[in-house]
gemmi code that builds the backbone of each chain (N, CA, C; Angstrom):
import gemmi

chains = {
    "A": [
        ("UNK", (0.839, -1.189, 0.000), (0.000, 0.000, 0.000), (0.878, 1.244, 0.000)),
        ("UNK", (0.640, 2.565, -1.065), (1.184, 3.545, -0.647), (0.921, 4.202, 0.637)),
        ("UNK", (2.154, 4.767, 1.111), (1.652, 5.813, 2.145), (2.020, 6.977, 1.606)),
        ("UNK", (0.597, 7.480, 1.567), (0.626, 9.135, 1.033), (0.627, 9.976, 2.082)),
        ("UNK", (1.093, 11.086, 1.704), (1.521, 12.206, 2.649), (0.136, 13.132, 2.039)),
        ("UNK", (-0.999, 13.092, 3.235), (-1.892, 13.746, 3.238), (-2.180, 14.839, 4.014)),
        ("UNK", (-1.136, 15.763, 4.408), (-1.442, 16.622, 5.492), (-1.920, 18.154, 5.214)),
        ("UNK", (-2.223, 18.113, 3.623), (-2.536, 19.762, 3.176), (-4.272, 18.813, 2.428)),
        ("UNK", (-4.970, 19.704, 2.142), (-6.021, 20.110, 1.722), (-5.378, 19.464, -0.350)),
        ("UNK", (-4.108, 20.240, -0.737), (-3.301, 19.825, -1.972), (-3.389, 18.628, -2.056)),
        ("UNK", (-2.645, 18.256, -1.171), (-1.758, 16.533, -1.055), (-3.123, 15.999, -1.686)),
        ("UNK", (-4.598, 15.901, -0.478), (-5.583, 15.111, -0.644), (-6.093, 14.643, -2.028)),
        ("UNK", (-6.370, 16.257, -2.463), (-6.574, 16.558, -3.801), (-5.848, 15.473, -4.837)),
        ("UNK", (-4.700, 15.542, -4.919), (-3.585, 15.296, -6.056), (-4.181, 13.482, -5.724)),
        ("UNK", (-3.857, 13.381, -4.541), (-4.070, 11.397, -4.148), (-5.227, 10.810, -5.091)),
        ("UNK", (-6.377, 12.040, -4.957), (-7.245, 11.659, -5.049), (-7.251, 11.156, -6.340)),
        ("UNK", (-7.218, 12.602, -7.297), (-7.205, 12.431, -8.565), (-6.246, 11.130, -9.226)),
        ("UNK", (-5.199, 11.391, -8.373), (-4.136, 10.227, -9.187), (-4.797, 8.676, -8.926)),
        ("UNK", (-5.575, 8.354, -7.762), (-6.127, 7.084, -7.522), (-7.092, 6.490, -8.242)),
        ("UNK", (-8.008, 7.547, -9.148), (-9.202, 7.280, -9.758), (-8.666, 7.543, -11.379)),
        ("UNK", (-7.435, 7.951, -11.703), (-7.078, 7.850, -13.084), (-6.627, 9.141, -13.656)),
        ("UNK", (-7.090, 10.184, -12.691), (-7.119, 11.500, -13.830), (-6.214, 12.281, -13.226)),
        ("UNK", (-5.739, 13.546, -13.822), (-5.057, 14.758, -13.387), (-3.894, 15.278, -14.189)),
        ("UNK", (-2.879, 16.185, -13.741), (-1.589, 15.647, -14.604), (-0.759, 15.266, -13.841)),
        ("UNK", (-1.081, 14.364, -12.570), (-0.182, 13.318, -12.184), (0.085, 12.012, -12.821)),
        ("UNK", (-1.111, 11.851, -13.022), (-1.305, 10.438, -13.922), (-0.816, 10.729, -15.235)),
        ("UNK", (-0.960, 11.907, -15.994), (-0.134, 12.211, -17.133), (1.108, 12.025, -17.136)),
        ("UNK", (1.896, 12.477, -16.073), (3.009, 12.351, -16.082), (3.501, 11.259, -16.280)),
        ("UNK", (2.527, 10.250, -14.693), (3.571, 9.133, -14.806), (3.117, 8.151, -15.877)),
        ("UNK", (2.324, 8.240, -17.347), (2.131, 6.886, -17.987), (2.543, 7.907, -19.977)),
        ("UNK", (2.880, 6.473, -20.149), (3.666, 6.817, -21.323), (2.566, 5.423, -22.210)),
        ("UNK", (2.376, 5.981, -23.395), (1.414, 5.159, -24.588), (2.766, 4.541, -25.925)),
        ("UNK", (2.040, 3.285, -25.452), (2.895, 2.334, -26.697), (2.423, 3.026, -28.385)),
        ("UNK", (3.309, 3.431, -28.536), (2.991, 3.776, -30.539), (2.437, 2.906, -31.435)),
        ("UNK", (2.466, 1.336, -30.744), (2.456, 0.153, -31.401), (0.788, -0.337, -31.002)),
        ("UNK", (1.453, -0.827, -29.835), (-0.264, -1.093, -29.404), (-1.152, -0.440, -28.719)),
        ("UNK", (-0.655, 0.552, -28.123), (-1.696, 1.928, -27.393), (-1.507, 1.219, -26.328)),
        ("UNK", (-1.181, 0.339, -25.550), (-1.296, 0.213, -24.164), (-0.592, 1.192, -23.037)),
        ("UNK", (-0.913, 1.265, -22.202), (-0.272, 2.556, -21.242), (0.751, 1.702, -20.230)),
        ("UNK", (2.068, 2.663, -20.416), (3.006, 2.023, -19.843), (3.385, 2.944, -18.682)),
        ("UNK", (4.160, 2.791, -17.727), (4.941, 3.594, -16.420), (5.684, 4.416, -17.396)),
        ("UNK", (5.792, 5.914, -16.861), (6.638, 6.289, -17.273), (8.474, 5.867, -17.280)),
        ("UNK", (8.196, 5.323, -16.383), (10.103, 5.040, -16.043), (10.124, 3.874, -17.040)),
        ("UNK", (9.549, 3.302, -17.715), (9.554, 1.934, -18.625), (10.483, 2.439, -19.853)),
        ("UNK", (11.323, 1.616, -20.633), (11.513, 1.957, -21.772), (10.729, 1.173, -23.276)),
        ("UNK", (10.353, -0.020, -22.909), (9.647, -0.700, -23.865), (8.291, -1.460, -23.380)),
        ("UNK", (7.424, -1.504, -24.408), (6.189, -2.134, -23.692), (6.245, -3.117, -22.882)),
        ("UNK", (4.972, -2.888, -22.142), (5.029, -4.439, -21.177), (4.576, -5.245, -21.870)),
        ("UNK", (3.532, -5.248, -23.000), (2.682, -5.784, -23.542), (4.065, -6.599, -25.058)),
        ("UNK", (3.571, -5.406, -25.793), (4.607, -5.889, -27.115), (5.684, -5.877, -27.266)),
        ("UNK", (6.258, -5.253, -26.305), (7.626, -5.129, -26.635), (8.314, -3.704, -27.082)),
        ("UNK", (7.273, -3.226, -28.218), (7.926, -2.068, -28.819), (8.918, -1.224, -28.021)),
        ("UNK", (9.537, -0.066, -28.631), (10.278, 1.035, -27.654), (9.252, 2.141, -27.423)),
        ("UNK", (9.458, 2.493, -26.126), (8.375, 3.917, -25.847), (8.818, 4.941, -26.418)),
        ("UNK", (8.201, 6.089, -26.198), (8.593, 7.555, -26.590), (9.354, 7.883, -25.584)),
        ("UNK", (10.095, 8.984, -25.638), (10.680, 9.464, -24.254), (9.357, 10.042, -23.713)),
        ("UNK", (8.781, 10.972, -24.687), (7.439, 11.633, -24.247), (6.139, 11.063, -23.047)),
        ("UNK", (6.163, 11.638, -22.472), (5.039, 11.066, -21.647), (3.711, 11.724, -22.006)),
        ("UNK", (2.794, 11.331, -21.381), (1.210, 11.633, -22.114), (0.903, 13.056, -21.323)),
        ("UNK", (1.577, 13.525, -20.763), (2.210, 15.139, -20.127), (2.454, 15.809, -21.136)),
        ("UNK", (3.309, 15.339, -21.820), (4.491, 16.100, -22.937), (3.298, 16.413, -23.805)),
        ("UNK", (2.521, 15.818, -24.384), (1.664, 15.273, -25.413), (0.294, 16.342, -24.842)),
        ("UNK", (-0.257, 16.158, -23.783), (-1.097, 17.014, -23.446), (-0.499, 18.322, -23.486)),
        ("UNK", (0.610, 18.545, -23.310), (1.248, 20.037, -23.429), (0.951, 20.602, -24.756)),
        ("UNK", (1.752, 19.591, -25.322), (2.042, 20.412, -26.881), (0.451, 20.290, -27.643)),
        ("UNK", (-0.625, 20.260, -27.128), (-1.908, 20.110, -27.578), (-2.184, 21.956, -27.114)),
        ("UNK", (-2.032, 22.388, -26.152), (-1.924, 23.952, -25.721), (-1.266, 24.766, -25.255)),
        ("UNK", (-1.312, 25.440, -24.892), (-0.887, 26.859, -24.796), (-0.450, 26.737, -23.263)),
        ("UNK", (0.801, 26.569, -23.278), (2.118, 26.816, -21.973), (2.524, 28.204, -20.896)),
        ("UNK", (2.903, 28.299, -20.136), (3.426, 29.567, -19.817), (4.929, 29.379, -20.365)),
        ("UNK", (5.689, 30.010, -20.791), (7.109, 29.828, -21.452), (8.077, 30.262, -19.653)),
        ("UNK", (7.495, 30.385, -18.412), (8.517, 30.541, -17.287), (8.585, 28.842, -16.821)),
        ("UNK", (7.033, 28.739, -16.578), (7.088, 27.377, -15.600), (6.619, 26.024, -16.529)),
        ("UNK", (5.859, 26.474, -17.243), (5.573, 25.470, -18.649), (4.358, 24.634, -18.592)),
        ("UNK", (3.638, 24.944, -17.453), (2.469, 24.484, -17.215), (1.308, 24.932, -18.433)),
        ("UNK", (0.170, 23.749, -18.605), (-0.640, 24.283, -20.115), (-1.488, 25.160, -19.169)),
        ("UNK", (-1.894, 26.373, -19.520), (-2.839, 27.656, -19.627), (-4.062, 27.895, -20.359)),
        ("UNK", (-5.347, 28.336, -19.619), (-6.132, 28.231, -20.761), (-5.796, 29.552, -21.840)),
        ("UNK", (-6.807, 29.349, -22.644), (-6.356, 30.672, -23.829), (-6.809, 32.050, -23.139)),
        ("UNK", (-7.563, 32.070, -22.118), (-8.252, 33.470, -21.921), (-7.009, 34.190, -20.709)),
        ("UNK", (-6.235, 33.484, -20.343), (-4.978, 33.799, -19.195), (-4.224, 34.743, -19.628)),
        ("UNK", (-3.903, 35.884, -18.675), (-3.194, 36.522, -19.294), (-1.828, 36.508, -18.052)),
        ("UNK", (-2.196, 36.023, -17.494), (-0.945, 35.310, -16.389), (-1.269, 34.009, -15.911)),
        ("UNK", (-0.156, 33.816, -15.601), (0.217, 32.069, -15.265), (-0.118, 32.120, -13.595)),
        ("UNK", (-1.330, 30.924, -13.741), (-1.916, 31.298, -12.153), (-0.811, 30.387, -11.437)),
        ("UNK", (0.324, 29.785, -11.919), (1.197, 28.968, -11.249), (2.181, 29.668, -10.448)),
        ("UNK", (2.421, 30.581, -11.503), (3.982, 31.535, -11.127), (3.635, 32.814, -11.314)),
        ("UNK", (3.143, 33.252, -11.659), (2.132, 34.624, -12.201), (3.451, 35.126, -12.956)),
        ("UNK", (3.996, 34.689, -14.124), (4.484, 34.825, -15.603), (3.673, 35.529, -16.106)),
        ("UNK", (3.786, 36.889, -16.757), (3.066, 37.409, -17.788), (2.551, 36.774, -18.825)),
        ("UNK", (1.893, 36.252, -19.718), (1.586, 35.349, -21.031), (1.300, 36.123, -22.001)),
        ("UNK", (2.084, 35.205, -22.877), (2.252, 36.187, -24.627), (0.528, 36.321, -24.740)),
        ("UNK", (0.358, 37.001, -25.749), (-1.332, 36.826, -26.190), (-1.448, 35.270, -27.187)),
        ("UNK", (-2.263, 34.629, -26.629), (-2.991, 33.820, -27.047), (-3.451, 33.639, -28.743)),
        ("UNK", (-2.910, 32.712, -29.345), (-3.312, 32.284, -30.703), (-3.996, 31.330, -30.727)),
        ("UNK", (-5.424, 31.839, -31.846), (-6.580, 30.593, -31.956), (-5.528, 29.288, -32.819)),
        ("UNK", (-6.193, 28.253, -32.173), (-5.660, 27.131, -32.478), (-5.316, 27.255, -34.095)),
        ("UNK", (-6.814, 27.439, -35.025), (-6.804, 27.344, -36.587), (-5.647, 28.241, -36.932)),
        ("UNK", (-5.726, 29.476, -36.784), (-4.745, 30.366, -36.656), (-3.115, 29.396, -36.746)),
        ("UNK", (-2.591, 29.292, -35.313), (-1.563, 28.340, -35.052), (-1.495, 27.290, -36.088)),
        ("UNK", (-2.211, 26.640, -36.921), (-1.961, 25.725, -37.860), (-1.630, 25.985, -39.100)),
        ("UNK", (-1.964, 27.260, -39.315), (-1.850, 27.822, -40.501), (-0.352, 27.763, -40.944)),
    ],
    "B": [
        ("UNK", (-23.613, 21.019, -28.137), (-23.183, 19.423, -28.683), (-22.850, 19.387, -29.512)),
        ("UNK", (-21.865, 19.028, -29.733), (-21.018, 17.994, -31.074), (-21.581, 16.688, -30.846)),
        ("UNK", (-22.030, 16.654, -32.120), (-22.584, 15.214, -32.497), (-21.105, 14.156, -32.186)),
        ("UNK", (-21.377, 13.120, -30.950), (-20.329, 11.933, -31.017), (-21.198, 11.053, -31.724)),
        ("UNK", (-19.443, 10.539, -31.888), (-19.364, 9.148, -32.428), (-20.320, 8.204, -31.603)),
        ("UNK", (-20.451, 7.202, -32.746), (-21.590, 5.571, -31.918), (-20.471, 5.263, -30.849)),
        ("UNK", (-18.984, 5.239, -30.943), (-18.138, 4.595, -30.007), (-16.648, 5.155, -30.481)),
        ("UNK", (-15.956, 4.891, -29.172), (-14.667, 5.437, -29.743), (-13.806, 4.521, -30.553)),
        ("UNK", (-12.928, 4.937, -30.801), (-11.905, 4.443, -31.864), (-11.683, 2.839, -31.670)),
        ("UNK", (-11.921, 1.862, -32.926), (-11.398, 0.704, -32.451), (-11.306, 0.036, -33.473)),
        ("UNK", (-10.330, -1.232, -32.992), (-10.166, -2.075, -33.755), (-10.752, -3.329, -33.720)),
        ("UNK", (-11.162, -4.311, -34.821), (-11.462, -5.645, -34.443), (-10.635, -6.601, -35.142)),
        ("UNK", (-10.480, -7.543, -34.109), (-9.531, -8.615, -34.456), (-10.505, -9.925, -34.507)),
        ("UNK", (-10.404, -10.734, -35.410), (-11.044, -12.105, -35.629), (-10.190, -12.956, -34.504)),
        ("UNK", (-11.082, -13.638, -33.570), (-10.727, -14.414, -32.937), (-10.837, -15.852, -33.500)),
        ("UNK", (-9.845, -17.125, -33.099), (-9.849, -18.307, -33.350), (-10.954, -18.986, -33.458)),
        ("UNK", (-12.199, -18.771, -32.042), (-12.983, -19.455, -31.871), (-14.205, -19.042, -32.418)),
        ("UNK", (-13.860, -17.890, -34.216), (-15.116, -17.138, -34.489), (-15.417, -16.665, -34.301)),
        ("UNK", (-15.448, -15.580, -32.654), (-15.587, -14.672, -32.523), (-14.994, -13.246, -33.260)),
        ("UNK", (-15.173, -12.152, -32.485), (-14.601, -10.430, -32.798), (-14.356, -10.456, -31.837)),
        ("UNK", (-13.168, -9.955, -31.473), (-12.716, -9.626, -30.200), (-12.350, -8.014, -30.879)),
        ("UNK", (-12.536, -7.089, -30.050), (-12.964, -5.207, -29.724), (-11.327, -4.760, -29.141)),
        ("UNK", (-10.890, -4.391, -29.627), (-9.941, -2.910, -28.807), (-10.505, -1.549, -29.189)),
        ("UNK", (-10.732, -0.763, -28.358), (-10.936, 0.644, -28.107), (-10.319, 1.426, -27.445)),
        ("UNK", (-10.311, 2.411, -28.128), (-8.914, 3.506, -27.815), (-9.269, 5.002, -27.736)),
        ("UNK", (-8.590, 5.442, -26.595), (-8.730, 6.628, -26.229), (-8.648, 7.729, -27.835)),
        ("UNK", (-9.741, 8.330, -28.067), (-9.674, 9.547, -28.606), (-8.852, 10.299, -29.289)),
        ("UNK", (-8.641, 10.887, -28.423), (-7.516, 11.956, -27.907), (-5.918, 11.041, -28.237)),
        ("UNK", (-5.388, 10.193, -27.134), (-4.285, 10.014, -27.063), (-3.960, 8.617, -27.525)),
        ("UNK", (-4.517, 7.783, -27.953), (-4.650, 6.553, -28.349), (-4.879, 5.517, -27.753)),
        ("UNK", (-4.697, 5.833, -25.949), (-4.638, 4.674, -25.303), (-5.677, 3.487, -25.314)),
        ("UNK", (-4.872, 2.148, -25.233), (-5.888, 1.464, -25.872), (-6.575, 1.428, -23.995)),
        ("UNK", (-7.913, 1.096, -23.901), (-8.682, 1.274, -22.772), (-9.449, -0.079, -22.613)),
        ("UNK", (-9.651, -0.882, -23.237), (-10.699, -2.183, -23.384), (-10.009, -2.759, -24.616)),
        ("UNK", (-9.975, -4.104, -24.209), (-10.218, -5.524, -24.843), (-11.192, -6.113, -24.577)),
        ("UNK", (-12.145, -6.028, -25.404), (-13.261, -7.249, -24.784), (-12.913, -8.533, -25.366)),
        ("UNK", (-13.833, -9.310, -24.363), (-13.682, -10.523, -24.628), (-14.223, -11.103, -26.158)),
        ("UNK", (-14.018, -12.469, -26.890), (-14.428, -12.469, -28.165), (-16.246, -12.172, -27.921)),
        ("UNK", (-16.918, -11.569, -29.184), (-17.884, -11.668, -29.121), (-18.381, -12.701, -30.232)),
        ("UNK", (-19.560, -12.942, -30.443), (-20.326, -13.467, -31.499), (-21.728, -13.118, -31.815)),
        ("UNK", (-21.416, -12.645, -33.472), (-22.373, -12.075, -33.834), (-22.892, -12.686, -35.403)),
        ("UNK", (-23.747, -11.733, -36.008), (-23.688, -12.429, -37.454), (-23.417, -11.450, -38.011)),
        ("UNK", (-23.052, -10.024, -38.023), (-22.380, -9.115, -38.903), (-21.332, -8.123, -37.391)),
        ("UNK", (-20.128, -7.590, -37.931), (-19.919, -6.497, -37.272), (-20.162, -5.903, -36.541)),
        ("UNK", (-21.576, -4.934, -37.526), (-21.846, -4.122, -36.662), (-22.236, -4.190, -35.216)),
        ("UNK", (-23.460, -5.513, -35.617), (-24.116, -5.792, -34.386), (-23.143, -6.548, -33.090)),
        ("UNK", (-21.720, -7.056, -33.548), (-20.993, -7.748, -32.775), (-20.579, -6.061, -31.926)),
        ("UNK", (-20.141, -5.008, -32.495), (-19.821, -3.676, -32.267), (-20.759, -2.991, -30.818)),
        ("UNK", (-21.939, -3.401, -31.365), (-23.021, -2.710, -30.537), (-22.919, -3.085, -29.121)),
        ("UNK", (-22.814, -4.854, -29.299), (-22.759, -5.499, -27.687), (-21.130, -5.261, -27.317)),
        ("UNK", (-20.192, -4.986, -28.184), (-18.998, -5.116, -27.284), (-19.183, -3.425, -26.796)),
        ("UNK", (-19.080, -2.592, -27.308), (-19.786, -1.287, -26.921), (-20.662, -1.134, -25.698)),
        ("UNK", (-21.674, -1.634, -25.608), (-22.644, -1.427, -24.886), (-22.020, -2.209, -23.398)),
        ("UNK", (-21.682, -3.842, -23.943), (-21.075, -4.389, -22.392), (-20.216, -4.235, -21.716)),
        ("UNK", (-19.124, -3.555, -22.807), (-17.664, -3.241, -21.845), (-17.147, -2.375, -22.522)),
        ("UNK", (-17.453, -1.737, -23.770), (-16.465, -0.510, -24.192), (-16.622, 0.858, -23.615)),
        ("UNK", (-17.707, 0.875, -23.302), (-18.466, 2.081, -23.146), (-17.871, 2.606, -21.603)),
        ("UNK", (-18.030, 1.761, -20.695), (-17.504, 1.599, -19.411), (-16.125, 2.220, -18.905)),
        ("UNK", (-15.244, 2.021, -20.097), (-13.830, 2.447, -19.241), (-13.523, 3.840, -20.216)),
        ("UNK", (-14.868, 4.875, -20.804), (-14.455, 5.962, -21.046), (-15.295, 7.293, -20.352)),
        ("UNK", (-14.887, 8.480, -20.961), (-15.845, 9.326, -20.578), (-15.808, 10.457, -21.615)),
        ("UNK", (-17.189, 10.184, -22.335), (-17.545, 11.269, -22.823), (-17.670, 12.964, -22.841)),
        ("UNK", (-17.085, 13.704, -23.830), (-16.936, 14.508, -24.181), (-18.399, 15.442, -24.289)),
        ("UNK", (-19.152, 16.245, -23.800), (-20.234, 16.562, -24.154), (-20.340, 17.622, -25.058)),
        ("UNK", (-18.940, 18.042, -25.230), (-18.611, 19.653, -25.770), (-18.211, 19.071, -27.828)),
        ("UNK", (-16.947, 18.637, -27.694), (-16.543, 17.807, -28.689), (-17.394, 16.615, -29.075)),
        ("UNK", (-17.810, 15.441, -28.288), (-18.333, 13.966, -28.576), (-17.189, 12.954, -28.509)),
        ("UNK", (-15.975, 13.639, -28.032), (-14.969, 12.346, -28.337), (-15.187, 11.503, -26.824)),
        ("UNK", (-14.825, 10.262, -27.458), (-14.744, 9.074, -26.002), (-13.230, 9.341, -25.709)),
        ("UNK", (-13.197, 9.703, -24.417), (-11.833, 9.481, -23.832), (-11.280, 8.859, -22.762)),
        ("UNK", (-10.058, 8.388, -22.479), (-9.856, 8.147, -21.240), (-9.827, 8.968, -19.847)),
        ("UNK", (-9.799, 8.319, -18.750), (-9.633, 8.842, -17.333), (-8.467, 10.071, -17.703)),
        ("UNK", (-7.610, 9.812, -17.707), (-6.114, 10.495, -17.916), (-6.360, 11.608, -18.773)),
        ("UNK", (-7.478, 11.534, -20.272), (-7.720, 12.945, -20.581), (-8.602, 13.512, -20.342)),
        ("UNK", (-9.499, 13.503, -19.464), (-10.739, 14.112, -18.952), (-10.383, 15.111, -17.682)),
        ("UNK", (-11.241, 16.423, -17.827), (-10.677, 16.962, -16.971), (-12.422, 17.089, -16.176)),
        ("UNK", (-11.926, 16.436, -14.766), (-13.040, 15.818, -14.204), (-14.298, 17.287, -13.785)),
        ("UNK", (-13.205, 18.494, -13.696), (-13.612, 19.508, -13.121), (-14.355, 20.415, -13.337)),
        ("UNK", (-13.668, 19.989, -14.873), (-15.192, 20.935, -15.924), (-15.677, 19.927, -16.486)),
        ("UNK", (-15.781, 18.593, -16.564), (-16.680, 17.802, -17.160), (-16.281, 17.648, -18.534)),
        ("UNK", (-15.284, 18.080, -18.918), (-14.644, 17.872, -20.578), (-13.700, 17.060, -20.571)),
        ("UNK", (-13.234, 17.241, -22.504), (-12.202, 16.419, -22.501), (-10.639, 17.513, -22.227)),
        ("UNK", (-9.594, 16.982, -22.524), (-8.359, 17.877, -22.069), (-8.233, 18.836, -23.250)),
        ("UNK", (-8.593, 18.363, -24.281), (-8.616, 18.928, -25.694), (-9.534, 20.563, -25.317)),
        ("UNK", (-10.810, 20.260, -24.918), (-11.645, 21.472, -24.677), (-11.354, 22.571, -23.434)),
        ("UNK", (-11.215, 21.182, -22.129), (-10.764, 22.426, -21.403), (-9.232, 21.933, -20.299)),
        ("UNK", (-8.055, 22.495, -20.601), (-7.129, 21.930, -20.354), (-7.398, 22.007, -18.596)),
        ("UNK", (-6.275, 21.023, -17.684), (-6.254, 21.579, -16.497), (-5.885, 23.062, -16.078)),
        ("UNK", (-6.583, 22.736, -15.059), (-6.206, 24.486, -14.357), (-6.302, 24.115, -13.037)),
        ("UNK", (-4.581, 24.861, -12.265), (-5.011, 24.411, -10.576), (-5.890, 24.645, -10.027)),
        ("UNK", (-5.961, 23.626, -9.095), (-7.101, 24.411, -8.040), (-6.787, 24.965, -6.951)),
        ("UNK", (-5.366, 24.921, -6.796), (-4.626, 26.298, -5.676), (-4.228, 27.215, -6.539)),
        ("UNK", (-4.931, 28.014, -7.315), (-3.911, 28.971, -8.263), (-3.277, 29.955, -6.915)),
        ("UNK", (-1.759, 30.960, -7.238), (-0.993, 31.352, -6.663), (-1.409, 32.781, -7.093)),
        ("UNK", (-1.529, 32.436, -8.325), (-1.873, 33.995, -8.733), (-3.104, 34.230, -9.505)),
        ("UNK", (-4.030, 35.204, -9.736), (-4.834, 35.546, -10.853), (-4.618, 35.571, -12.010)),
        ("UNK", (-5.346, 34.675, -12.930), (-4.754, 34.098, -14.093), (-5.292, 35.700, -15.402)),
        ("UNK", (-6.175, 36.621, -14.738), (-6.466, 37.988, -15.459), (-5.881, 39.062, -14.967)),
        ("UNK", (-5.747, 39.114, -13.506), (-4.696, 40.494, -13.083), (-3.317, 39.964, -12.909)),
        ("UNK", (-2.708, 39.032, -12.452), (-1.424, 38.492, -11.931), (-1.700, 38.983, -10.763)),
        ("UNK", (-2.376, 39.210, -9.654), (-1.993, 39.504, -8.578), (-1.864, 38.494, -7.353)),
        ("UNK", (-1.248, 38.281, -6.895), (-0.879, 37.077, -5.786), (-2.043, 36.912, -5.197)),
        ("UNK", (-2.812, 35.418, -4.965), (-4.006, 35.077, -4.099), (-3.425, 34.384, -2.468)),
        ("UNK", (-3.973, 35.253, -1.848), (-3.587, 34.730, -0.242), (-4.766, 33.315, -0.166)),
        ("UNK", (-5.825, 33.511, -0.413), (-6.738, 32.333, -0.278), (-6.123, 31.256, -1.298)),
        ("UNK", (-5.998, 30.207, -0.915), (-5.532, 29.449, -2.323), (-6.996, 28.642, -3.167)),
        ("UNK", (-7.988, 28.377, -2.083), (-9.362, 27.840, -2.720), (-10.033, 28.998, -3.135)),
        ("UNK", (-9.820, 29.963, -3.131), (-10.673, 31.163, -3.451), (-11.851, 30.655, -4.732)),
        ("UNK", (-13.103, 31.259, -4.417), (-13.383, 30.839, -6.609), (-13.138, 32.357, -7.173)),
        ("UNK", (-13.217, 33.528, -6.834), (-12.955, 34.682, -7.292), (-11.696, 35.912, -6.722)),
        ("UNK", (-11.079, 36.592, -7.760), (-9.582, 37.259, -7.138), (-10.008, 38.269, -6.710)),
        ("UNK", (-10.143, 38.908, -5.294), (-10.148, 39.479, -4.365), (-9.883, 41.399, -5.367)),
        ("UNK", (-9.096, 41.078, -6.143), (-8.972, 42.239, -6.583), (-9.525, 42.863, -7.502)),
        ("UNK", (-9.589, 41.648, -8.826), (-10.641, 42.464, -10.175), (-11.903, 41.300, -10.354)),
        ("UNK", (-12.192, 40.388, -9.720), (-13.219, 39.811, -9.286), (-13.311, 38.586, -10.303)),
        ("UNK", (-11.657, 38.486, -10.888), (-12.312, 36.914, -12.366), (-12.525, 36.011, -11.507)),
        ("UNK", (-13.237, 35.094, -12.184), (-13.470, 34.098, -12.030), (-12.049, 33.064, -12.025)),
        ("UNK", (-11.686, 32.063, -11.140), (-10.671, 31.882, -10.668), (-10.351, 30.425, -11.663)),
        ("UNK", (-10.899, 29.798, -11.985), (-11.373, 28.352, -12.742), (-12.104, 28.745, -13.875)),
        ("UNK", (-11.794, 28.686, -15.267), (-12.527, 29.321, -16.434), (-13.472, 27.971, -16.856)),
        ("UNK", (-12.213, 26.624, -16.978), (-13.486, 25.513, -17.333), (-13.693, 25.622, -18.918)),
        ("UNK", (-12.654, 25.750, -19.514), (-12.770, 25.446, -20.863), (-11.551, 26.598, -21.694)),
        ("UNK", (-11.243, 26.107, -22.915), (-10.488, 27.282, -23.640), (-10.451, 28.397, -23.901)),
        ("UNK", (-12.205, 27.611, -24.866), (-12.735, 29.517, -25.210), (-14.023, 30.026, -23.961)),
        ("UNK", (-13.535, 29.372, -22.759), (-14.835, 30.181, -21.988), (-14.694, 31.451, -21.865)),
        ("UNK", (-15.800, 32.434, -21.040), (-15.701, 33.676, -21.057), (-15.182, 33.970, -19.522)),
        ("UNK", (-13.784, 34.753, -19.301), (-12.929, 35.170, -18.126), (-14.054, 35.278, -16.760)),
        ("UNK", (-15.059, 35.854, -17.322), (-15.893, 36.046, -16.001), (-14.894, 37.451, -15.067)),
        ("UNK", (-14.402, 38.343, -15.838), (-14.169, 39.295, -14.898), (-14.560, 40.262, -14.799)),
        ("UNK", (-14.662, 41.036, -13.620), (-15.546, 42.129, -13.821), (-14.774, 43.354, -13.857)),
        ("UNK", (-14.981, 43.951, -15.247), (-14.121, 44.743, -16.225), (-14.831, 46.261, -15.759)),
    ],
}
model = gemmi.Model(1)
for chain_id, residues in chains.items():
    chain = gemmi.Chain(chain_id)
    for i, (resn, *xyz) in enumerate(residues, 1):
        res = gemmi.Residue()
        res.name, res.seqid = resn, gemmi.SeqId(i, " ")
        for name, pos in zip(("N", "CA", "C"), xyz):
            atom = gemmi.Atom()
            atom.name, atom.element = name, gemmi.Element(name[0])
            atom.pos, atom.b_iso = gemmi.Position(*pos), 0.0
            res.add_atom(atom)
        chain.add_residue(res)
    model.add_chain(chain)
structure = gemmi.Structure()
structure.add_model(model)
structure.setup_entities()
């Protein structure tokens, strides 16, 4: 059994989310086979399943580069932010996605 | 609403014993989420419907904004979307994500100073500040 360090109101939070599947804790720690989609530990280098080699990328990295970052702490931001509620980083102005593809 | 899909992304594999055996895959990030067991049917589709209905359906969560099926890992439980629509956002923010000004409350839902809304809950939602 883990023992989690639950002594903030945070901690609880984060346990929680990470126990039931979601957050970007769980992003962090699982990495997706290219081959067969199965979800691996991040610390893994090749599937458990097939074998293949992982990405270095974790499903973090991947949710990142889907939006819009603060460029101090690198956390994703929504588009309407005009500071980083992490670090309070100023944020460039915001480009619509279609825009960005162009 | 965005019209979703009947089911999310998948593949079928012919099993030995005649059956379809189902993989379904996250949306968004590919993860595969379900193997069902073989089914048996007399076309596809309908083999589709019951692996869907008995066990595919189960290990995702719908998108109500987009329609995509996704996994746990891209759902952001808080606004009820997928990560695609509305990315995370802490829920101790440090600072005001419309003035920058430092929040002493860390659960606050509104910034003490220009009154945004502290949790937007989507990309293109509206700041909620009072301008």
């Amino acid at each position: 059994m883990i023992d989690y360090d639950l002594r903030t109101e945070r901690d609880l939070r984060r346990v929680v989310l990470l126990e039931y599947g979601f957050g970007p804790e769980t992003l962090r720690g699982r990495k997706v086979c290219p081959v067969c989609g199965r979800a691996n530990s991040a610390g893994q280098t090749d599937c458990a399943d097939c074998g293949a080699a992982l990405p270095e990328n974790t499903l973090y990295d991947f949710y990142r580069s889907r939006h819009r970052c603060c460029p101090s702490c690198g956390v994703a931001v929504t588009n309407v932010a005009r500071y980083c509620p992490e670090c309070g980083a100023r944020l460039p102005k915001a480009v619509r996605r279609q825009e960005a593809a162009v | 609403m965005a019209e979703s899909q009947k089911t999310a992304t998948y593949k079928v594999v012919a099993d030995a014993g005649g059956g379809r055996v189902f993989r379904f895959y996250c949306d968004i990030s590919g993860e595969l989420c379900c193997v069902t067991k073989p089914i048996r049917a007399d076309t596809e589709e309908a083999a589709l419907e019951i692996a869907w209905d008995k066990e595919g359906k189960w290990e995702f969560n719908l998108c109500p904004k987009c329609g995509k099926y996704v996994s746990s890992a891209m759902f952001n439980v808080n606004a009820g979307l997928c990560l695609d629509c509305a990315p995370w956002e802490t829920e101790f923010p440090a600072f005001c994500h419309h003035c920058g000004a430092r929040l002493r409350e860390p659960d606050a839902c509104f910034c003490p100073i220009c009154g945004a809304r502290l949790q937007v809950g989507g990309t293109d939602g509206k700041e909620g500040a009072a301008e």
